[in-house]
C-alpha positions as CSV (number, residue, x, y, z in Angstrom):
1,X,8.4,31.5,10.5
2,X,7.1,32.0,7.0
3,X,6.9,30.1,3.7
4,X,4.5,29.9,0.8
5,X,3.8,26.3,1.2
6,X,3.5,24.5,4.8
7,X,3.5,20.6,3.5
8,X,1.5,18.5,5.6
9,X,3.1,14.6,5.8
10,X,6.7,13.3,4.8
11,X,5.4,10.9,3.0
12,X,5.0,10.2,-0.9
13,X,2.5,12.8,-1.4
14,X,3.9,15.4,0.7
15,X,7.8,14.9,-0.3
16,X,7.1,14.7,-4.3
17,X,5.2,18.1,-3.9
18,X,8.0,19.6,-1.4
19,X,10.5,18.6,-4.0
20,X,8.4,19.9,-7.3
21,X,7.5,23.4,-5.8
22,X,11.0,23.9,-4.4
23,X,12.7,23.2,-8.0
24,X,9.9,26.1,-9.0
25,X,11.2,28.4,-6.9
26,X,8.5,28.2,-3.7
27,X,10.0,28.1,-0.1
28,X,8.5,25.3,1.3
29,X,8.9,23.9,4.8
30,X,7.1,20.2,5.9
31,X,6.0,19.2,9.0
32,X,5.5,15.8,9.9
33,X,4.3,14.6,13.6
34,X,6.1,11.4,13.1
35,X,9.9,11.2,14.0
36,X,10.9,10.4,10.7
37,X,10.2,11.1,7.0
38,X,9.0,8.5,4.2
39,X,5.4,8.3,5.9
40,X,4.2,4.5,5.8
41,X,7.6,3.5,3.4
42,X,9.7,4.5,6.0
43,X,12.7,1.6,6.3
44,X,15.5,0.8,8.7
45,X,18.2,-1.3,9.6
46,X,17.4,-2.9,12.7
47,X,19.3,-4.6,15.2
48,X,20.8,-7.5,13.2
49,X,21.3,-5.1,9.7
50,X,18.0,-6.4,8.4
51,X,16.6,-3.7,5.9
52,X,12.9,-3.4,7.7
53,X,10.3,-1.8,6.5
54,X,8.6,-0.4,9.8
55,X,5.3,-0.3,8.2
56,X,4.4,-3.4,6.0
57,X,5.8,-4.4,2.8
58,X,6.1,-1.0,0.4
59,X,6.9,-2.8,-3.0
60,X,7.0,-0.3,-5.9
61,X,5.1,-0.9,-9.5
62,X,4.2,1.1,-12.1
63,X,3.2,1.0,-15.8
64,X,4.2,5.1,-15.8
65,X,7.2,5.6,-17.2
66,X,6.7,9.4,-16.2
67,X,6.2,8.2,-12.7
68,X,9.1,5.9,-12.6
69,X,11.5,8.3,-14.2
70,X,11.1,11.1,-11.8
71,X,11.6,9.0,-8.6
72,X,15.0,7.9,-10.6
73,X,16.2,11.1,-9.7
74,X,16.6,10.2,-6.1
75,X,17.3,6.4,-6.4
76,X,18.7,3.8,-8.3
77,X,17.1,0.5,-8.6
78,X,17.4,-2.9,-8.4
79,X,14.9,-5.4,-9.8
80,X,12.3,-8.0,-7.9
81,X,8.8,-9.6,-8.7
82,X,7.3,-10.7,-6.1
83,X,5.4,-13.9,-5.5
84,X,3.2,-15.0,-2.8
85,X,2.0,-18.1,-1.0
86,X,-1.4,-18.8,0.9
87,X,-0.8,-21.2,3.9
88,X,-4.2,-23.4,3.7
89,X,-5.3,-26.9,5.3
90,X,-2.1,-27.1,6.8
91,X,0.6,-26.3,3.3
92,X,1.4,-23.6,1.2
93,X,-0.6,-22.6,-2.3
94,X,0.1,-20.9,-5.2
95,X,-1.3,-17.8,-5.0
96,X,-2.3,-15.7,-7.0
97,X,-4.9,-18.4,-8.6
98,X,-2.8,-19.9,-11.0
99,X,-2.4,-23.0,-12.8
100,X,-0.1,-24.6,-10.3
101,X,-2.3,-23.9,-7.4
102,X,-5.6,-25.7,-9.4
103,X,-3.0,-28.4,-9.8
104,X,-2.7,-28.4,-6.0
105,X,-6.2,-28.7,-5.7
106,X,-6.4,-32.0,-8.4
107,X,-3.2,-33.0,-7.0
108,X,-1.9,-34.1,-10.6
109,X,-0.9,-32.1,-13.1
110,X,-3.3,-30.3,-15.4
111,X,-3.5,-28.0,-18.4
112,X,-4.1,-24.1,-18.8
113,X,-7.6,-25.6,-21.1
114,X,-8.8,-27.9,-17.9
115,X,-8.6,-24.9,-15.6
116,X,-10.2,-22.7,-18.6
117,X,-13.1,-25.5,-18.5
118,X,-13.0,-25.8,-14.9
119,X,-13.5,-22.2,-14.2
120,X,-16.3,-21.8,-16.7
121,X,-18.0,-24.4,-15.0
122,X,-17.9,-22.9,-11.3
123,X,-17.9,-19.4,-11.7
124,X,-21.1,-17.4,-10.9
125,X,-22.8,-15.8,-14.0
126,X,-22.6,-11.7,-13.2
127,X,-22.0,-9.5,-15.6
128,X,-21.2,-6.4,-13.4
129,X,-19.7,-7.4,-10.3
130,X,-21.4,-4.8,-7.6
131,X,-18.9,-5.9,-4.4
132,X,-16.2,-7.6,-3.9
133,X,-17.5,-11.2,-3.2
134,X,-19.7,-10.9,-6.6
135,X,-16.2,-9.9,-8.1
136,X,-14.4,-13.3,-7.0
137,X,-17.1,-15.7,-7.8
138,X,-17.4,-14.2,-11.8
139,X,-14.3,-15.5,-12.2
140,X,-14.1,-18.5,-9.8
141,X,-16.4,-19.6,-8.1
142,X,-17.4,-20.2,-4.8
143,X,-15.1,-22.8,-3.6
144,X,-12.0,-20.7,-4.1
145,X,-13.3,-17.7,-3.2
146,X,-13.9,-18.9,0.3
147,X,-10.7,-21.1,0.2
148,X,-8.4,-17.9,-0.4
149,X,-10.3,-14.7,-0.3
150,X,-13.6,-14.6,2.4
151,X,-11.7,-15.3,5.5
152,X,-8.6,-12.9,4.7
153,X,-10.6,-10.3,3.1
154,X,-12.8,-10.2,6.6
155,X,-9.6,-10.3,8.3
156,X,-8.1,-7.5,6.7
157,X,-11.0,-4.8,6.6
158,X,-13.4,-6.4,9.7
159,X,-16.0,-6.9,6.7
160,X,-17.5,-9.5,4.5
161,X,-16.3,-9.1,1.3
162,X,-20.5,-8.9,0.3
163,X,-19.9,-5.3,1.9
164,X,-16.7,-3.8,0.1
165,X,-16.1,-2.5,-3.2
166,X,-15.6,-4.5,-5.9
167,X,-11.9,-2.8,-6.5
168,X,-10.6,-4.6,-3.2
169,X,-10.6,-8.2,-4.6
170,X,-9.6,-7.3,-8.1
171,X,-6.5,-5.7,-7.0
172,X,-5.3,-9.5,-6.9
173,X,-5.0,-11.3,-10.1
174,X,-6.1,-14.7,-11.5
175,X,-4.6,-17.0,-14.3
176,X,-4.8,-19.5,-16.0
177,X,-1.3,-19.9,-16.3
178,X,1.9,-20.7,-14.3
179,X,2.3,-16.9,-14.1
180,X,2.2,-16.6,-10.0
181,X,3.5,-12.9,-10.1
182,X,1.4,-10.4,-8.0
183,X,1.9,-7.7,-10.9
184,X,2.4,-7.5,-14.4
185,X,3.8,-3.5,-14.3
186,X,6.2,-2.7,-16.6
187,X,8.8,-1.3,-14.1
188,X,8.9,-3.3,-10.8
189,X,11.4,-2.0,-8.8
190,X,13.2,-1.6,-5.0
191,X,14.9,1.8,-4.4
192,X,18.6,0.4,-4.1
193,X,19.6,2.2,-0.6
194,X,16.0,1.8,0.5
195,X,13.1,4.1,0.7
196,X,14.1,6.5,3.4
197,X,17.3,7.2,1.8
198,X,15.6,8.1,-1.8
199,X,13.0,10.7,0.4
200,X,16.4,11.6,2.1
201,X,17.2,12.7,-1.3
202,X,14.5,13.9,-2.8
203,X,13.9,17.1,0.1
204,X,17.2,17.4,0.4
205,X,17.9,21.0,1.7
206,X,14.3,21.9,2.4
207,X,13.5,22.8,5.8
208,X,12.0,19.8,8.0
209,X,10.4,19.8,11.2
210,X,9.5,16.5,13.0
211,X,7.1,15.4,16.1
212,X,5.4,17.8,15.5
213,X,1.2,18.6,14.8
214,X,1.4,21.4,12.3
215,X,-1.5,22.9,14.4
216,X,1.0,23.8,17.1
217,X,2.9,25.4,14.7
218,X,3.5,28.7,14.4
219,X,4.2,29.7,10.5
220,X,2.5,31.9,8.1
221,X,2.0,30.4,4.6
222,X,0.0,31.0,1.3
223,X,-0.9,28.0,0.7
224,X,-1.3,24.6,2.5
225,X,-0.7,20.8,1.7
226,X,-2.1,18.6,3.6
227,X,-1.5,14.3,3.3
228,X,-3.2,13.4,6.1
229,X,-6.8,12.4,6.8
230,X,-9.4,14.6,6.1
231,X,-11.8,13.6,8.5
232,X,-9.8,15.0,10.9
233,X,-8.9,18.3,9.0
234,X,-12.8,19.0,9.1
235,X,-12.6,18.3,12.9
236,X,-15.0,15.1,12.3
237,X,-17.7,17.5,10.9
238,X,-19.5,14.4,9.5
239,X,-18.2,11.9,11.1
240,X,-15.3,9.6,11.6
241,X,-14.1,7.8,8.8
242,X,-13.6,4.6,8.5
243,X,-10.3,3.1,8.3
244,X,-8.1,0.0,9.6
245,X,-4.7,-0.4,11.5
246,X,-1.9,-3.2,11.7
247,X,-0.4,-4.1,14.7
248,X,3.0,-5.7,13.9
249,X,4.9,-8.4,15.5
250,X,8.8,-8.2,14.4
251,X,11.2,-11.4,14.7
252,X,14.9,-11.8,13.6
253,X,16.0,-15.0,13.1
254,X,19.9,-15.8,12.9
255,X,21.5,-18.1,10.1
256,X,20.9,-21.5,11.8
257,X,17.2,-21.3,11.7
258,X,17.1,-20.2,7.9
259,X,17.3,-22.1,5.0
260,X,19.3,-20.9,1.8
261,X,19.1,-17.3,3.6
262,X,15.6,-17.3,4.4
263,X,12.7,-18.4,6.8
264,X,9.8,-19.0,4.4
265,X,9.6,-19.5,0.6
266,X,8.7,-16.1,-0.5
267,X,8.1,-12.4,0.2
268,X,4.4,-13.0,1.5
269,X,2.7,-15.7,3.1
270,X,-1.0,-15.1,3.2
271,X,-3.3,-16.7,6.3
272,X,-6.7,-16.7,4.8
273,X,-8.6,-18.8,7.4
274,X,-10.0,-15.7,9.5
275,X,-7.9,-15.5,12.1
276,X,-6.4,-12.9,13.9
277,X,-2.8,-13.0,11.6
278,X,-3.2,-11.4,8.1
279,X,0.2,-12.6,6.5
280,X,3.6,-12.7,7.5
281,X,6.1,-11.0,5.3
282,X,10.0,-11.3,4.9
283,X,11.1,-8.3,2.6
284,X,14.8,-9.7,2.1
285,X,13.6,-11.5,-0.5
286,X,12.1,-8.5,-2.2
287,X,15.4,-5.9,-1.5
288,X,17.6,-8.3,-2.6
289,X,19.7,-7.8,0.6
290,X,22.8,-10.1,1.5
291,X,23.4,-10.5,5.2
292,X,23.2,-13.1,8.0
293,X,20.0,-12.7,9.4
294,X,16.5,-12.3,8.1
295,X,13.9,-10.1,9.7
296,X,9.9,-11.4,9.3
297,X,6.8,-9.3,10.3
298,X,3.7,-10.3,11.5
299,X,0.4,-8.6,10.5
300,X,-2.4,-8.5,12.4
301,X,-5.1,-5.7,11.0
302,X,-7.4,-3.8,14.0
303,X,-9.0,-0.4,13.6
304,X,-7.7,2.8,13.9
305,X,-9.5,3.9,16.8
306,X,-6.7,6.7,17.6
307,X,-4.1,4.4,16.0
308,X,-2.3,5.1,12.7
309,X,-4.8,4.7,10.5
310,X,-3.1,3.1,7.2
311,X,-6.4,1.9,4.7
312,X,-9.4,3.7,3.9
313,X,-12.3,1.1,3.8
314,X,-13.4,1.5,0.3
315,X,-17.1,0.5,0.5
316,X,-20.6,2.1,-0.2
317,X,-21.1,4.0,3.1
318,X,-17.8,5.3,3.6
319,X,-18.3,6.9,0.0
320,X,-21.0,8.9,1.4
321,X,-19.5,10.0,3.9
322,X,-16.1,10.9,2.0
323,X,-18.2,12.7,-0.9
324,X,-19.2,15.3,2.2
325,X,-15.9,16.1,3.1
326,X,-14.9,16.2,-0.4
327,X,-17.1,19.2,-0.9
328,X,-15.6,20.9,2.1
329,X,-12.6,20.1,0.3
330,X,-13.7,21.7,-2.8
331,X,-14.6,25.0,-1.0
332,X,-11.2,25.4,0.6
333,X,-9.1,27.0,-2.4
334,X,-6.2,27.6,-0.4
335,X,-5.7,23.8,0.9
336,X,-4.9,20.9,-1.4
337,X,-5.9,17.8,-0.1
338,X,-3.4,15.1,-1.7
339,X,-2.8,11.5,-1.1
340,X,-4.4,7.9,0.0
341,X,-5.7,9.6,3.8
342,X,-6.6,13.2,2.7
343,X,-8.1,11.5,-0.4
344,X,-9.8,8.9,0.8
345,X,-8.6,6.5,-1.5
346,X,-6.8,2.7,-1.9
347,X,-3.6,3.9,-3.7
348,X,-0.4,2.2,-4.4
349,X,2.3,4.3,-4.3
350,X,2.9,5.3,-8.1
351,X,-0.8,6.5,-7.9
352,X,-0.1,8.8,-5.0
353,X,3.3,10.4,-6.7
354,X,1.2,10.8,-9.8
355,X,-1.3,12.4,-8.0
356,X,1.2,14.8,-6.7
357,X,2.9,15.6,-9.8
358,X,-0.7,16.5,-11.3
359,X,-1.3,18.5,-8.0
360,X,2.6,20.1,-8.9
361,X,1.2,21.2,-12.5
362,X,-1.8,22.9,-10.9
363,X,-0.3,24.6,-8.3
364,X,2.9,26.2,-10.7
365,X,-0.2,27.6,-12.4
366,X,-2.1,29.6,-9.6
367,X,0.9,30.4,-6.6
């Protein structure tokens, strides 16, 4: 078997590349040891028809028109902006911090200038946030910070927010409006047939092996891309990265125990009180999907510890220990280490097909 580029991963990273250097005229072949392709966006009708997607909530943003033009090639669209609730005391909030959620907290109505004052009052003077707890109180103090953030933050990465980069926190953002949208990208779109169908697509025609460890395979290449993480490309030379796992919990529920089509109020219901259950997440109301039954998942995050790993823990030590691999990296012209596990790095997905068209531009240059 021979090519001139073995792709490591299905996945965003992988796929975009596959499909850039075949249009350039490279034969490419991927390997994937998963049984399907789309990496973590991988979706599926289950049992009932539900459009699932098998790996948390994959809801596509971008401000790129570059980005969102290319993956238009293999999809069409269909619009959604998604909103979220924290359940809290016993109800559901507003959330993103809002205006109707500081509302909830007076329990009368209120003013975008009260909140203004309000939050002025509370926050915690730092000019340059150095974590992500530090981040959260600038802007609002310590009473919703441990309301909606502390508990689910420790949740999600199994630490205190005090010990994670600022970037984890401000992903999420605040206002002092009755905005309660999760993003203000310009395109915020769902690929129309799904996400596997659009990877279906976009490698159309180029070869594909599955369950498969490209270590056990036998294929001579030039050049090598590798998605996945690159701790354990370097054989754990330094280490083990750190990074954290979701089990999920999957329940169908027919048309009697919904109401207007759905189980909860919104795409994502957030359970910041520390526990064991990260959110709950019903993606018909993101894909726009007309059917009978509704499909929620349940998220509980543990570490990888041999499981999938699916989030680099972006904090101070894991830096270090990424920035020694990273000069491995550096050394090994004949590898390119591309996406959010071989990268080391928090991505959403327009960041990791961007990354892999500027990996595309590079490699046209030197293969």
């Amino acid at each position: 078997m021979e090519c001139d580029v073995l792709i490591v991963g299905a996945g965003f990273a992988g796929s975009v590349l596959a499909e850039r250097l075949t249009s350039f005229g490279k034969r490419c072949i991927i390997v994937d040891k998963r049984d399907h392709i789309g990496g973590n966006a991988y979706d599926y009708y289950d049992a009932s028809g539900v459009l699932v997607h098998k790996y948390g909530p994959h809801l596509f943003h971008t401000n790129s028109d570059r980005i969102f033009e290319y993956l238009s090639m293999f999809t069409e669209w269909i619009p959604y902006q998604l909103t979220g609730k924290s359940f809290v005391d016993g109800k559901f909030w507003s959330f993103p911090i809002n205006l109707e959620t500081f509302e909830q907290m007076l329990g009368r109505p209120s003013t975008t200038d009260e909140m203004t004052e309000y939050l002025t009052r509370v926050k915690v003077p730092i000019a340059h946030p150095k974590n992500s707890e530090e981040a959260i109180v600038s802007q609002v103090g310590w009473e919703l910070y441990e309301k909606f953030y502390k508990g689910y933050v420790k949740t999600h990465w199994n630490r205190e927010p005090k010990d994670l980069d600022a970037s984890v926190c401000l992903r999420i953002p605040i206002r002092t409006t009755r905005n309660d949208l999760f993003f203000d990208d310009k395109h915020q779109y769902m690929p129309a047939q799904g996400y596997t169908e659009m990877f279906r697509r976009m490698i159309n025609g180029i070869p594909l092996i599955l369950n498969t460890d490209y270590r056990e395979l036998s294929c001579q290449y030039k050049h090598l891309v590798y998605t996945g993480p690159i701790d354990e490309f370097f054989d754990y030379a330094h280490g083990q990265l750190a990074y954290r796992s979701l089990r999920f919990e999957h329940e169908t529920f027919g048309p009697e125990k919904l109401k207007g089509g759905f189980w909860q109020p919104t795409t994502v219901v957030s359970y910041p009180d520390g526990g064991p259950l990260k959110r709950i997440v019903e993606i018909k109301h993101a894909t726009g999907q007309a059917c009978s039954h509704s499909t929620i998942v349940r998220e509980y995050p543990i570490d990888s510890d041999g499981r999938e790993p699916y989030y680099p823990v972006p904090a101070p030590d894991t830096a270090l220990m990424y920035a020694k691999y990273k000069a491995m990296a550096d050394k090994r012209e004949d590898v390119s280490f591309v996406g959010r596990l071989a990268e080391y790095r928090y991505w959403n997905m327009d960041q990791c097909v961007g990354r892999s068209l500027s990996e595309f531009e590079k490699l046209r240059r030197v293969l």
